[in-house]
matplotlib code that plots the C-alpha trace (Angstrom):
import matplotlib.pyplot as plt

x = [24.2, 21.1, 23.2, 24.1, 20.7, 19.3, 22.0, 21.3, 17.4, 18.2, 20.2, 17.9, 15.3, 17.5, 18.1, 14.7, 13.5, 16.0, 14.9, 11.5, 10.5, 8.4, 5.4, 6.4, 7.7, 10.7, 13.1, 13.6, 17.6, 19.2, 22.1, 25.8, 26.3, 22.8, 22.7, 18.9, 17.5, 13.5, 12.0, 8.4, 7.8, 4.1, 5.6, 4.6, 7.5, 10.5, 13.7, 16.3, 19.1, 21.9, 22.1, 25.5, 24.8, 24.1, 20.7, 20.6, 18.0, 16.9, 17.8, 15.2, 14.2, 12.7, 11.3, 12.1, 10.0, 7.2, 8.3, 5.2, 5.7, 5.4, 2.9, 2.9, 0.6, 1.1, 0.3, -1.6, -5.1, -8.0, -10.9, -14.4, -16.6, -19.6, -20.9, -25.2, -27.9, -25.8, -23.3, -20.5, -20.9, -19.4, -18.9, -16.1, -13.5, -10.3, -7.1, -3.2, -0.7, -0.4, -4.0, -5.7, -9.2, -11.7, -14.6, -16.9, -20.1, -23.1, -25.6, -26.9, -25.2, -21.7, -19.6, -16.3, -14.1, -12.2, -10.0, -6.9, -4.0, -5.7, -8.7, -10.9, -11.5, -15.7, -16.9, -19.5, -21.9, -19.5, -16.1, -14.2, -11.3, -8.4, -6.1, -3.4, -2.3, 1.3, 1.1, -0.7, -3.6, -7.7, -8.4, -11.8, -13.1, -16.5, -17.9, -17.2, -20.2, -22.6, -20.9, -23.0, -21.7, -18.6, -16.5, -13.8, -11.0, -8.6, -5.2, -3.4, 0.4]
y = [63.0, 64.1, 63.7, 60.1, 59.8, 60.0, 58.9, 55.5, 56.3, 56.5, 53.7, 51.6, 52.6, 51.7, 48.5, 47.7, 49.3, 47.8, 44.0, 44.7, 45.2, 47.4, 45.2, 45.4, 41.4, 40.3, 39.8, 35.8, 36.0, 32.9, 31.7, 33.0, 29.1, 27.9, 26.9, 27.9, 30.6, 30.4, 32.5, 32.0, 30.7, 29.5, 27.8, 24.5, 23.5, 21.9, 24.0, 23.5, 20.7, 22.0, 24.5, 23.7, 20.0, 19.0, 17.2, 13.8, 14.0, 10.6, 9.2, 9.2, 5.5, 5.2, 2.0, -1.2, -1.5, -3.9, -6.8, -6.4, -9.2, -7.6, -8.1, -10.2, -9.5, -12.5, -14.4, -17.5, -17.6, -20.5, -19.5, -21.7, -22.7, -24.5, -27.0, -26.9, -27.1, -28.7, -25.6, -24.3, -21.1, -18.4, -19.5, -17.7, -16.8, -14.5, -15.2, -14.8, -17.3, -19.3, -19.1, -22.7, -23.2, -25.6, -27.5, -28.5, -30.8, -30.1, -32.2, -35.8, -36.5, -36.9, -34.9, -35.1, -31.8, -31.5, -28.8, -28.3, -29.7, -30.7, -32.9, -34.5, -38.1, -38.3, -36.0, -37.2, -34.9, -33.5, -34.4, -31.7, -31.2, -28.2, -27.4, -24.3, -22.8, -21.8, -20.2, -17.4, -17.9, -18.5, -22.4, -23.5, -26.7, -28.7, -31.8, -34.9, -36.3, -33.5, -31.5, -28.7, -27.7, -25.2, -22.6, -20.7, -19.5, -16.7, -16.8, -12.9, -12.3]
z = [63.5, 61.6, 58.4, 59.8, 60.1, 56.7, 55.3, 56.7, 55.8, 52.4, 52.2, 53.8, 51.5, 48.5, 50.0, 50.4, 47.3, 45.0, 46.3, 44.6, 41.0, 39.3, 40.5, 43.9, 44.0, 44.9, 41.7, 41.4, 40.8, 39.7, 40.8, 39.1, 37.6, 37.3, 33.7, 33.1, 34.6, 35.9, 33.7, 34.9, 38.3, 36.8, 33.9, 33.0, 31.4, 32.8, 33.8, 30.7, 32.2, 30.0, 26.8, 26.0, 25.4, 21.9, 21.5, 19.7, 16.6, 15.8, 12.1, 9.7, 9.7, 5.3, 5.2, 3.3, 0.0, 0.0, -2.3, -4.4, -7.5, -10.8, -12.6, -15.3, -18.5, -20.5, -17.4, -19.0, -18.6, -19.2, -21.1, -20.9, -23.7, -22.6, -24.8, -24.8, -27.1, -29.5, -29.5, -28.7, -26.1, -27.0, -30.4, -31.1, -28.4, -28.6, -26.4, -26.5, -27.2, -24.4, -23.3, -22.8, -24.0, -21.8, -23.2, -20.8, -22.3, -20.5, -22.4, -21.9, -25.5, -26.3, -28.3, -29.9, -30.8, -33.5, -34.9, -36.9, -35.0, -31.5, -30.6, -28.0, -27.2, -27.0, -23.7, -22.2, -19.6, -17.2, -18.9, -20.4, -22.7, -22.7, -25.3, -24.7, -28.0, -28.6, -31.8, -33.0, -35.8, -36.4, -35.2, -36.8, -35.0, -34.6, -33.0, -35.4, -33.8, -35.2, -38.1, -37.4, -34.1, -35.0, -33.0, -33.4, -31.4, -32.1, -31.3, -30.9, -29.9]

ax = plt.figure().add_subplot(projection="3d")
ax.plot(x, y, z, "-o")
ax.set_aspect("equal")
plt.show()
């Protein structure tokens, strides 16, 4: 009977002893088909659904490119020559074929320009006149009012 006795001590002791960990707590055991086991009771994070399911990455969406026009460098352009003090300002003026020039006569006189191959009816204060040039070269012109007034305008490719 005493063997009985402690032999039922000692197994009661194992029992109770092996429901404990080292800490003294009471192991957390999953269940045999639980497909995520509870790792840390204190955990913030939500228990794992399923491991065995593949998880959907979203495609990498690239953008359409912005329709940006291209620029265009022989984009025509207007240039302004101002017509005061019985002169032309500036006097002499650079563009590129198929840059147009504007005269603009700001002066209580009228003026007339005239150049090699284009020319102005007589301007009077506020009117102006425009000429595009097409062709590379040096145009001289001046007012055929007042001889002395010249300009120039200088035609590059």
């Amino acid at each position: 009977m005493k063997k009985i006795s402690i032999l039922a001590l000692l197994i009661g002791l194992v029992i109770i002893l092996g429901g404990c960990n080292y800490a003294g707590q009471p192991y957390n055991t999953p269940a045999v088909n639980s497909p995520s086991p509870a790792i840390n009771q204190n955990s913030n994070f939500p228990p794992a659904t399923n491991l065995n399911k593949p998880v959907a990455v979203p495609p990498v969406v690239t953008p359409p490119p912005v329709n940006t026009p291209p620029v265009n460098v022989n984009k025509p352009k207007t240039s302004a020559i101002q017509i005061i003090n019985f002169s032309f300002n500036p006097a002499t003026l650079s563009i590129k074929v198929g840059d147009t020039v504007k005269w603009t006569n700001n002066e209580a006189v009228p003026h007339q320009i005239a150049g090699s191959g284009f020319g102005s009816s007589t301007l009077y204060n506020g009117e102006t006149y425009s000429n595009t040039f097409s062709q590379a070269g040096i145009y001289d012109y001046y007012c055929s009012i007042h001889p002395s007034m010249t300009g120039e305008i200088i035609v590059t490719p």
